[in-house]
C-alpha positions as CSV (number, residue, x, y, z in Angstrom):
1,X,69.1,117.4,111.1
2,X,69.4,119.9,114.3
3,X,68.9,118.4,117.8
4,X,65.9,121.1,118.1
5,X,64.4,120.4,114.8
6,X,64.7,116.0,115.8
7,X,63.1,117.2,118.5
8,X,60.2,119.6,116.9
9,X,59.6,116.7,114.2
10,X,59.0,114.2,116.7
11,X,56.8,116.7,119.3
12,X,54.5,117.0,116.6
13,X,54.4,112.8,115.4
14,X,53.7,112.4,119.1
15,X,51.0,115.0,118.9
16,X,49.3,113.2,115.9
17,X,49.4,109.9,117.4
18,X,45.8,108.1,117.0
19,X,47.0,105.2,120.0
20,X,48.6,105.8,123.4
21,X,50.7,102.7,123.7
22,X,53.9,104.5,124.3
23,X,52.1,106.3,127.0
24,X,50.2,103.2,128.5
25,X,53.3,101.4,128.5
26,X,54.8,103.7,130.9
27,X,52.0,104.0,133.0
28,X,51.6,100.4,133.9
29,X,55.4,99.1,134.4
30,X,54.9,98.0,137.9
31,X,51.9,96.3,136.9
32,X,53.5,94.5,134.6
33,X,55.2,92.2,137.3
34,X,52.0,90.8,138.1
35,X,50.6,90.0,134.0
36,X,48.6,91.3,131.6
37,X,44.9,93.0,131.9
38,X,42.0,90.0,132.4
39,X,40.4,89.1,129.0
40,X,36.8,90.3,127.8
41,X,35.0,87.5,128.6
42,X,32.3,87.8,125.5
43,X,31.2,84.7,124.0
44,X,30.0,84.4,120.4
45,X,28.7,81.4,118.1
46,X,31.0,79.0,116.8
47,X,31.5,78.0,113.5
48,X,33.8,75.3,111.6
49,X,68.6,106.2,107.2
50,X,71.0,106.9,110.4
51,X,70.2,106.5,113.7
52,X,68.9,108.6,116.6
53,X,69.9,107.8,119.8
54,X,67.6,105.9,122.2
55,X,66.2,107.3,125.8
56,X,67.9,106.5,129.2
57,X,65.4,105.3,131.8
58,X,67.4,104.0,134.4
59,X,68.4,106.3,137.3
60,X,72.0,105.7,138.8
61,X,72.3,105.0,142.6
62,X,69.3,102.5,142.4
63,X,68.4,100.2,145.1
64,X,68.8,96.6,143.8
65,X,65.1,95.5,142.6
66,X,63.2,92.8,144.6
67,X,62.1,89.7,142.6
68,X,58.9,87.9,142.0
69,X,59.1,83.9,141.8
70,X,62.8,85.1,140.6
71,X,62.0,87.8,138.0
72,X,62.5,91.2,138.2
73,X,60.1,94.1,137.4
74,X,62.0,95.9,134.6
75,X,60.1,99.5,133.7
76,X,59.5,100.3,129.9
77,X,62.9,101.1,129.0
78,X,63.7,102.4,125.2
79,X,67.0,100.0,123.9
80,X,67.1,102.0,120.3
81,X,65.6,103.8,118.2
82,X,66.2,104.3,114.4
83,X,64.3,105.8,111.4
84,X,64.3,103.8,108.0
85,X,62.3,105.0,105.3
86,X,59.8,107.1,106.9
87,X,59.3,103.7,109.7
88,X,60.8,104.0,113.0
89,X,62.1,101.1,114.4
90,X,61.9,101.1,118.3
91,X,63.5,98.5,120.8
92,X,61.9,98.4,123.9
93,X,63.0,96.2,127.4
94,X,59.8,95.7,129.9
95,X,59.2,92.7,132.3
96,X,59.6,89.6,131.4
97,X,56.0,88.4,130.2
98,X,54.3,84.6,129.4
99,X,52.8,84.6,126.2
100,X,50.8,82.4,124.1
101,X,51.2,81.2,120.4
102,X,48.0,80.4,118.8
103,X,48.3,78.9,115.1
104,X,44.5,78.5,114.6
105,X,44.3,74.9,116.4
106,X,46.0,74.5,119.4
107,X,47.7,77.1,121.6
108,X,51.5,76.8,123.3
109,X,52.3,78.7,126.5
110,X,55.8,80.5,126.0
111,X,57.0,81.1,129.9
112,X,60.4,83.0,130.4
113,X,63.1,81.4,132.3
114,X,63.1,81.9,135.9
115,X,66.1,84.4,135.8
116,X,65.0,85.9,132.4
117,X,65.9,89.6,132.2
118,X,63.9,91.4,130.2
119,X,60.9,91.1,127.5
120,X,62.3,92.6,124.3
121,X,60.0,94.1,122.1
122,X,60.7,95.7,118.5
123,X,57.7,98.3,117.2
124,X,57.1,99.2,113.9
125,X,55.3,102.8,112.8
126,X,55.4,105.2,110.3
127,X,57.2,108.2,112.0
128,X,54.7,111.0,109.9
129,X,51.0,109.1,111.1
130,X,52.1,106.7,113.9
131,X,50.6,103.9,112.3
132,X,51.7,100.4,113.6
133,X,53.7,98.6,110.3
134,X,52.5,95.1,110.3
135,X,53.5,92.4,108.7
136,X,57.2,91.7,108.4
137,X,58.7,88.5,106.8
138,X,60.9,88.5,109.8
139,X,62.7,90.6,112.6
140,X,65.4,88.5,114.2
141,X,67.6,90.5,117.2
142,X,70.9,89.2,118.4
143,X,72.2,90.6,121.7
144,X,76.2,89.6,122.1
145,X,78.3,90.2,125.0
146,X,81.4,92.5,125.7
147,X,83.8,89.4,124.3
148,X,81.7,89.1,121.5
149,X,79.8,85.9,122.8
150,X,76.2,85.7,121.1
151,X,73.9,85.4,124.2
152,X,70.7,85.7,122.3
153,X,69.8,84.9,119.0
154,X,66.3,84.3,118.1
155,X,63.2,85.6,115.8
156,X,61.0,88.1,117.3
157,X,57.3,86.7,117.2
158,X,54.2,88.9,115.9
159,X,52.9,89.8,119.1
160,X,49.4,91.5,119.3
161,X,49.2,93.4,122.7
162,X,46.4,95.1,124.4
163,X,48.4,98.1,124.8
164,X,51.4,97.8,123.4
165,X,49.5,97.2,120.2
166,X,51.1,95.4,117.0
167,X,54.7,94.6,118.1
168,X,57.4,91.7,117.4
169,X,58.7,90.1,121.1
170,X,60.5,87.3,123.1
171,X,62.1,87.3,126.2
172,X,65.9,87.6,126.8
173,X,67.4,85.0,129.0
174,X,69.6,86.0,131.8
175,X,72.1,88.7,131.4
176,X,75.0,89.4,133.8
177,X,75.9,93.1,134.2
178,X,77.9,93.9,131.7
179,X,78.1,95.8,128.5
180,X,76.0,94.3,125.3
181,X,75.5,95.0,121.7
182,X,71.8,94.5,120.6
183,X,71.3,93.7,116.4
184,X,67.7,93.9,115.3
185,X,67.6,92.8,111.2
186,X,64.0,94.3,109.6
187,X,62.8,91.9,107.1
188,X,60.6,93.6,103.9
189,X,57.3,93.7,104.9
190,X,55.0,90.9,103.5
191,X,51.3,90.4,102.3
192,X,49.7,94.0,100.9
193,X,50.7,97.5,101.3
194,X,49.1,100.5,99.6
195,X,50.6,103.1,97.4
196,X,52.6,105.3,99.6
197,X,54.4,101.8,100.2
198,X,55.3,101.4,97.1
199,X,59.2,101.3,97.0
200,X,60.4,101.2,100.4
201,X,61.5,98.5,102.6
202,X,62.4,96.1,99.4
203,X,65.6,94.8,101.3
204,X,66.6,94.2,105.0
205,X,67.4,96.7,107.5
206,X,69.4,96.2,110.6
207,X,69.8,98.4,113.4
208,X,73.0,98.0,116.4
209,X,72.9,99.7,119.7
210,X,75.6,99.3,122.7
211,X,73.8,99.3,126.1
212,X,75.1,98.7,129.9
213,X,73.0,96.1,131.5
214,X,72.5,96.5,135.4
215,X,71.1,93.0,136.4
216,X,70.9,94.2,140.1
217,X,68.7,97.1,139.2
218,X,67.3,95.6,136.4
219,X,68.3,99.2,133.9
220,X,69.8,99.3,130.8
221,X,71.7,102.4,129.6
222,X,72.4,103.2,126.2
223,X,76.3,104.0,125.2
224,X,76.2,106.1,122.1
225,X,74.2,106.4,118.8
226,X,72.7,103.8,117.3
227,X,74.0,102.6,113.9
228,X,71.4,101.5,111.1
229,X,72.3,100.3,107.9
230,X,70.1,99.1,104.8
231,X,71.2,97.1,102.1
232,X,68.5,98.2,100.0
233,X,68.1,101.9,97.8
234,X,66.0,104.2,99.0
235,X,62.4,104.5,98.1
236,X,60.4,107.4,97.2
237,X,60.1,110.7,99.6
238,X,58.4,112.9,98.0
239,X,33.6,107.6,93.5
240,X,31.1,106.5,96.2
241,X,28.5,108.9,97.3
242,X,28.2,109.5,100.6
243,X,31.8,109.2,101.8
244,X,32.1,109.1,105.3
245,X,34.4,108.5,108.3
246,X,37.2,109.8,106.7
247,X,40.7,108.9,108.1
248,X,42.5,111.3,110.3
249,X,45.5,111.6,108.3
250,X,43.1,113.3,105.4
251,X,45.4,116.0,104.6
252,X,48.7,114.6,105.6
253,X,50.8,113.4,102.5
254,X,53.2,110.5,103.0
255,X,55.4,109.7,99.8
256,X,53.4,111.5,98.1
257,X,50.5,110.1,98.7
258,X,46.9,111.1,100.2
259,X,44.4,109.3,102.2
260,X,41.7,108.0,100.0
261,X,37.8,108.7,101.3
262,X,36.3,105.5,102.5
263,X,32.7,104.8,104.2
264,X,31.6,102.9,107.1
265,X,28.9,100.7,106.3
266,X,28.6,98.2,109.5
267,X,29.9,97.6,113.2
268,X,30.1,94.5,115.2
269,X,31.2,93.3,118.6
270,X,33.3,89.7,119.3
271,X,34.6,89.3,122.6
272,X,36.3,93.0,123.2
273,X,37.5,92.7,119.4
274,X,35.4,95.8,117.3
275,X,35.2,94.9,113.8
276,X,34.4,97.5,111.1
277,X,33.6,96.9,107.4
278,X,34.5,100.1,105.5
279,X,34.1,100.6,101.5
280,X,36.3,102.7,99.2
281,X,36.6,103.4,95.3
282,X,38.5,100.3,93.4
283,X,41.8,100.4,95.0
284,X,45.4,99.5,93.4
285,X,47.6,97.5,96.2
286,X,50.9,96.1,95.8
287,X,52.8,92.8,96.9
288,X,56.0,91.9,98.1
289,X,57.4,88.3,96.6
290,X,60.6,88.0,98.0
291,X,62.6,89.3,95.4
292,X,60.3,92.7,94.5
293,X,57.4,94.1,94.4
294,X,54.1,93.4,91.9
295,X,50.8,95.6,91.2
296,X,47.4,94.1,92.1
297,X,45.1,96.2,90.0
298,X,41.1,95.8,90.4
299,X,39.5,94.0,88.3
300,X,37.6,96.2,84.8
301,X,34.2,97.5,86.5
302,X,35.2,96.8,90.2
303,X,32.5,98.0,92.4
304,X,34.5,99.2,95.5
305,X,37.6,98.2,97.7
306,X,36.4,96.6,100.9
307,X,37.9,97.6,104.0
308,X,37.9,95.1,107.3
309,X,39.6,96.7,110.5
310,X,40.1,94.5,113.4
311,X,40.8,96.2,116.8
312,X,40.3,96.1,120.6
313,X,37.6,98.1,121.0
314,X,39.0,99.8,124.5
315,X,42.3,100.5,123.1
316,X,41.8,101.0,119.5
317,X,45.3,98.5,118.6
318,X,44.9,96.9,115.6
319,X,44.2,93.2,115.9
320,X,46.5,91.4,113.1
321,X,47.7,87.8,111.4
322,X,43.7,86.7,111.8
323,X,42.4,85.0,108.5
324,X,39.6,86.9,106.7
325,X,37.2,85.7,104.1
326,X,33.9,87.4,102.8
327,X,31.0,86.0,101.0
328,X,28.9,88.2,99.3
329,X,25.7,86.6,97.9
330,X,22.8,88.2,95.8
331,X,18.9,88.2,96.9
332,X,18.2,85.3,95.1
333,X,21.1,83.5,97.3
334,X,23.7,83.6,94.4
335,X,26.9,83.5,95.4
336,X,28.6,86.8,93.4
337,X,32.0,87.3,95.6
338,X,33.7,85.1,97.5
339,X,37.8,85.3,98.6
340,X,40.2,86.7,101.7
341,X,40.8,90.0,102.5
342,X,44.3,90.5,101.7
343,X,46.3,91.5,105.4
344,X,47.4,95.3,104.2
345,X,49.9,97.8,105.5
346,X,48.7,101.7,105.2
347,X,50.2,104.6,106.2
348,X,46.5,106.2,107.3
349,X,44.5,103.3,108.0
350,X,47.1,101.3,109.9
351,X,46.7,97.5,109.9
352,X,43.6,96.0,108.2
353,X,42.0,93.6,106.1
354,X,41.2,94.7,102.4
355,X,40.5,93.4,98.6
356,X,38.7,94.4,95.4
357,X,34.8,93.5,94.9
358,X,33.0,93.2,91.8
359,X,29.2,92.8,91.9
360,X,27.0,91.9,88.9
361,X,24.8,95.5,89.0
362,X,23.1,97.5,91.6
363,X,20.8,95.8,93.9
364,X,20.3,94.4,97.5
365,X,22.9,91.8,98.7
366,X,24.2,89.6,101.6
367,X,27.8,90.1,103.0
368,X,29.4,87.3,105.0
369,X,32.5,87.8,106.7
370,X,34.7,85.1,108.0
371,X,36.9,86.1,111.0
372,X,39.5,83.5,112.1
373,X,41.8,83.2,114.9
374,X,44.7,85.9,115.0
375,X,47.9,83.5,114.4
376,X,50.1,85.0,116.1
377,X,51.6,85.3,119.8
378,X,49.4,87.4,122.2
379,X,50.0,88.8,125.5
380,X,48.0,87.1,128.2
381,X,44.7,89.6,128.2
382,X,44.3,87.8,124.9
383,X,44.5,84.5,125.9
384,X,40.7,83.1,126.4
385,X,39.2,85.1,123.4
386,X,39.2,84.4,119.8
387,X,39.9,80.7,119.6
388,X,37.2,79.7,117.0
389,X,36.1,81.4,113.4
390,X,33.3,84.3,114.3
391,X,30.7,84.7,111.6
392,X,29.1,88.5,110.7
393,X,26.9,89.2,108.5
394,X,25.9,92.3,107.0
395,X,22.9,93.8,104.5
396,X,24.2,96.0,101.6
397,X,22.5,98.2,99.1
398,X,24.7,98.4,96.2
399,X,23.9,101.4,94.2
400,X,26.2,102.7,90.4
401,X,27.5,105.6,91.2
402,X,27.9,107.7,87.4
């Protein structure tokens, strides 16, 4: 592919781009030194291919940066960026953050070191929509000196970010100025994906990129192209009445498939978090188990596919990793559905939660849906909100459609 026509293709992803993360995270590097937005303080009821090379954003000739309680602020610097599979796979350097690890009991506070030198941050989205890919057995990045010394070698945690949106993060310890190699391995992605997902990202994918690290200045600048390698083959390139809300990415085809129609039926509010319950006709997904991938086809006489998208309400970032279960129970109080929303990967839809429903007939009934803390790490916005299951419940009228 031509420089101009790498740069045309990815003029117009930018253009299509639902979320301004990339942009946001430019626009608040220096208030990154001081930490993350405050949380929404809501309360709510408790109950139990190869490589492109990366951007420079360092300028030469700097002033050495001043530090804070002995921490740099590093601006939103691009590491590497590679394409596999229709996903690009972006490394990012930004201020070293705190974060917090929530696991649906107890939280831990992750704090840098004291000399730490940057946050690292790998994002995941489908280059064609610029859809966050969620849900990754693992990405693990290794950063080895100029000798060849590994000076970092840890797993990337599931980060959920007010504006950075669905990313995996640590921080990097200390680096001396110097030259590094930075290895980011892309696990298969886990839990559901729909169709267009098919057959790609069935083995790991790792991505190398040589960088110059300025600890006075607190830059990186990237030497080269980055490499990317898969050890995997290449996938595939090529009714409701009353459909409504249709996804933005209607007409766009990715692996050859099309956005399927789906209706919003209800909206609700928990602590900045919007949560919307979408339905859609009975929906095939698939599953990845390790060693390849497995249909989930909807049950004979499935009444619909329901959709549950978690997102900050401000930002519109997709909320992940939090347990979802619905109830759904007739008017005489029967229960006729009860099980999780399977977490799903979608090329138009982004992040959300989703199964297959079958109800007895048409008729009035009572939707219940569970919504447990995200278990994950979070930037510090996050940090008071969403501790305890939230409750919503919704009235449907479920008519046949012939």
């Amino acid at each position: 592919m031509s420089a101009d026509a790498a740069s045309q293709r990815r003029a117009g992803w930018l253009a299509r781009r639902r979320r301004s993360r990339r942009l946001l995270a430019l626009l608040i590097a220096c208030p990154l030194l001081a930490g993350c937005a405050a949380a929404d303080k809501g309360t709510t009821a408790h109950s139990g291919s190869s490589g492109m090379s990366g951007m420079n954003m360092s300028s030469t000739g700097a002033a050495a940066v001043p530090e804070v309680d002995g921490q740099k602020p590093v601006a939103t610097q691009v590491l590497a960026t590679a394409d596999w599979q229709g996903v690009e796979i972006q490394a990012q350097a930004r201020t070293p953050v705190r974060f917090v690890v929530f696991d649906g009991a107890k939280e831990q506070m992750v704090n840098p070191s004291k000399d730490a030198s940057f946050h690292l941050m790998i994002m995941l989205a489908d280059e064609r929509t610029g859809e966050p890919i969620a849900y990754s057995s693992s990405v693990w990045a290794t950063i080895t000196n100029s000798k060849g010394k590994v000076v970092f070698g840890e797993t990337q945690w599931p980060m959920i970010s007010r504006y950075m949106g669905p990313h995996y993060g640590n921080d990097v310890p200390h680096l001396a100025s110097g030259r590094y190699k930075l290895s980011v391995l892309v696990g298969p992605t886990t839990f559901a994906r729909t169709a267009e997902y098919k057959n790609v990202w069935l083995k790991p994918h790792s991505v190398t990129a040589d960088f110059d690290w300025n600890a006075n200045t607190a830059t990186a600048t990237l030497i080269g192209a980055n490499k990317s390698t898969s050890s995997g083959p290449l996938g595939s390139t090529g009714g409701m009445s009353g459909m409504s809300g249709m996804s933005i990415h209607t007409n766009l085809s990715v692996n050859g498939v099309r956005a399927t129609p789906s209706r919003l039926i209800a909206t609700a509010d928990w602590q900045g978090m919007r949560i919307q319950t979408r339905t859609a006709a009975p929906t095939r997904f698939y599953m990845y188990d390790g060693q390849g991938i497995r249909s989930v086809d909807p049950a004979a006489g499935s009444s619909f596919y329901l959709m549950v998208m978690l997102d900050d309400k401000d930002t519109s970032e997709a909320i992940t990793y939090a347990p979802v279960y619905a109830t759904i129970k007739s008017a005489a109080g029967k229960v006729v559905y009860h099980g999780e929303m399977e977490p799903t990967t979608s090329a138009f839809d982004g992040p959300y939660y989703g199964n297959n429903v079958k109800l007895p007939g048409a008729g009035r009934y009572t939707l219940t849906l569970r919504i447990d803390a995200p278990h994950e790490a979070r930037h510090l916005e996050y940090r008071h909100v969403w501790l305890h299951p939230h409750t919503v419940v919704e009235r449907l009228i479920w008519r046949h459609v012939a």
